[in-house]
C-alpha positions as CSV (number, residue, x, y, z in Angstrom):
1,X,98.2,122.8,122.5
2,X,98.1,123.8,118.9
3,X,95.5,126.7,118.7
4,X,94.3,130.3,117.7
5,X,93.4,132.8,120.6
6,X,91.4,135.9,119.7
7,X,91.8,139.4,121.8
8,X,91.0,142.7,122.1
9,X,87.1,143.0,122.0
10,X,84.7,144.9,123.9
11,X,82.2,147.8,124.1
12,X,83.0,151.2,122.0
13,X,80.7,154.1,121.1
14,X,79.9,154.6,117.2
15,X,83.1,156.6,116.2
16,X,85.6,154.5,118.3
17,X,88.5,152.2,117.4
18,X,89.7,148.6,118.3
19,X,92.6,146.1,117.5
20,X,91.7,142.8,117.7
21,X,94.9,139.9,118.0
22,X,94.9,137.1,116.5
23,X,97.7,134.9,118.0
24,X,98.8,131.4,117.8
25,X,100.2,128.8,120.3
26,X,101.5,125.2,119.1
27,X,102.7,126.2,115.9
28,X,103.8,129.5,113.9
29,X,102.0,131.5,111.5
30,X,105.0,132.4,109.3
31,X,103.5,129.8,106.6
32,X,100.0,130.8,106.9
33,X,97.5,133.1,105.2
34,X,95.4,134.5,108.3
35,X,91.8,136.2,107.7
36,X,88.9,137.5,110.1
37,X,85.3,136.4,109.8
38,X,82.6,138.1,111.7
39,X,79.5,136.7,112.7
40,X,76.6,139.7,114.0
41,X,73.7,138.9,115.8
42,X,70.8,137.1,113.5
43,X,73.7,137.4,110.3
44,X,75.5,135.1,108.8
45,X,79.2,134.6,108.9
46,X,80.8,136.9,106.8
47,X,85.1,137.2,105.7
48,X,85.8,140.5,106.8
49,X,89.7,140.5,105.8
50,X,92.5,138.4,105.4
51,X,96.4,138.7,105.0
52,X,98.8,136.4,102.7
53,X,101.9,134.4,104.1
54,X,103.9,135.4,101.0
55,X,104.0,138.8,100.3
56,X,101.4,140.4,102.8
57,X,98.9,141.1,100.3
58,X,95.4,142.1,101.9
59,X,91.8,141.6,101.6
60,X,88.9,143.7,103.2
61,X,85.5,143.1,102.4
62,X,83.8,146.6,100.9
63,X,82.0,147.5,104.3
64,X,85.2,148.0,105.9
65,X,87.6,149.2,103.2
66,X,89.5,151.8,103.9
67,X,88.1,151.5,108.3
68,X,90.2,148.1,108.9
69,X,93.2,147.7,108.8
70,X,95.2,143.8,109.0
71,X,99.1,143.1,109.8
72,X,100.7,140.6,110.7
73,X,104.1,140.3,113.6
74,X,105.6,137.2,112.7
75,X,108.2,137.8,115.3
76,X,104.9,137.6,118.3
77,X,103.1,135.1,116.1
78,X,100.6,137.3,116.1
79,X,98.1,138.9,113.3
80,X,95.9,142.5,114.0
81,X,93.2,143.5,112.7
82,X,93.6,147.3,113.7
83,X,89.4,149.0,113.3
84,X,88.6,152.2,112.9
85,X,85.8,154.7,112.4
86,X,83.4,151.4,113.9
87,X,79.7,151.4,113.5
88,X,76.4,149.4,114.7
89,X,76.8,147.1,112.1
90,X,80.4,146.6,113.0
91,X,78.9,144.3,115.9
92,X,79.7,140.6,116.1
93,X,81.7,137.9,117.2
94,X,85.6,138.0,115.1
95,X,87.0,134.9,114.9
96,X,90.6,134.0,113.1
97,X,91.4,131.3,110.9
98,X,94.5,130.2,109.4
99,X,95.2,128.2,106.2
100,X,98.5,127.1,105.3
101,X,99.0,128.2,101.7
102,X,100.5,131.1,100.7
103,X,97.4,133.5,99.7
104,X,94.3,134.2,100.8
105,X,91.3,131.4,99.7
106,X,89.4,134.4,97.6
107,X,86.4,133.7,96.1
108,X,84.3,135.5,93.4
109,X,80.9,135.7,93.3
110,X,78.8,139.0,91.0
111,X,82.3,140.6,90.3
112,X,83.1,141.0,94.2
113,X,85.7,139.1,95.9
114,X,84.6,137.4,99.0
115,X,86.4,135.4,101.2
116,X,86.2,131.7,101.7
117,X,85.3,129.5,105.1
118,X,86.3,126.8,104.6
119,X,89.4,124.4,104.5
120,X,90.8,126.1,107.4
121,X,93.8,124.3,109.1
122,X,92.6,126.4,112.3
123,X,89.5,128.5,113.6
124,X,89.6,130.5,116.9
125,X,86.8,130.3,119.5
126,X,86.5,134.6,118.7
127,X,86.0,137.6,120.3
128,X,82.8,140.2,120.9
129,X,82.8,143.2,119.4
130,X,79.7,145.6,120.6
131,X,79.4,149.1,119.0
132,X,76.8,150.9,121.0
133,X,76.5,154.2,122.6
């Protein structure tokens, strides 16, 4: 079955870290540009980062620059997103997706790069992330 399996969720105080997997089953990632969307409670989906299939060039939205961290294990067909220093607002559902192109489907929109949600070859069901103390 050819799919994307998010992991690694779950309750942490303000302060605390997580690392989320990302990995596929059915088919490898080697060829694909990976990225994470979030989607908080009463928000809109949002691209929180992203990771090319050619040279492993990155993307993090502002709100977690330098806090998140993305990687990619080709050999476990796997992608992290590795989060630090996590807040509230850090709360949502992460989900994967995978395109396969060789960089990241960046958008612009008022100078700022965003990333894109759609044309994805595959979309994981997600996992919670709750930052609460």
């Amino acid at each position: 079955q050819v799919q994307l399996v998010e992991s690694g969720g779950g309750l942490v105080q303000p302060g605390g870290s997580l690392r989320l997997s990302c990995t596929a089953s059915g088919f490898t990632l080697d060829n694909y540009a990976i990225g994470w969307f979030r989607q908080g409670p009463g928000k809109e989906r949002e691209g929180v980062s992203c990771i090319s299939s050619s040279d492993g060039s990155t993307y993090y939205r502002d709100s977690v620059q330098g806090r998140f961290t993305i990687s990619r294990d080709n050999a476990k067909n796997t992608v992290y997103l590795q989060m630090n220093s996590l807040k509230p607002e850090d709360t949502a559902v992460y989900s994967c997706a995978a395109w396969s192109m060789r960089w990241c489907p960046l958008g612009q929109y008022s100078g700022r790069y965003y990333l894109k949600h759609d044309d994805m070859d595959y979309w994981g069901k997600g996992t919670l992330v709750t930052v609460s103390s």
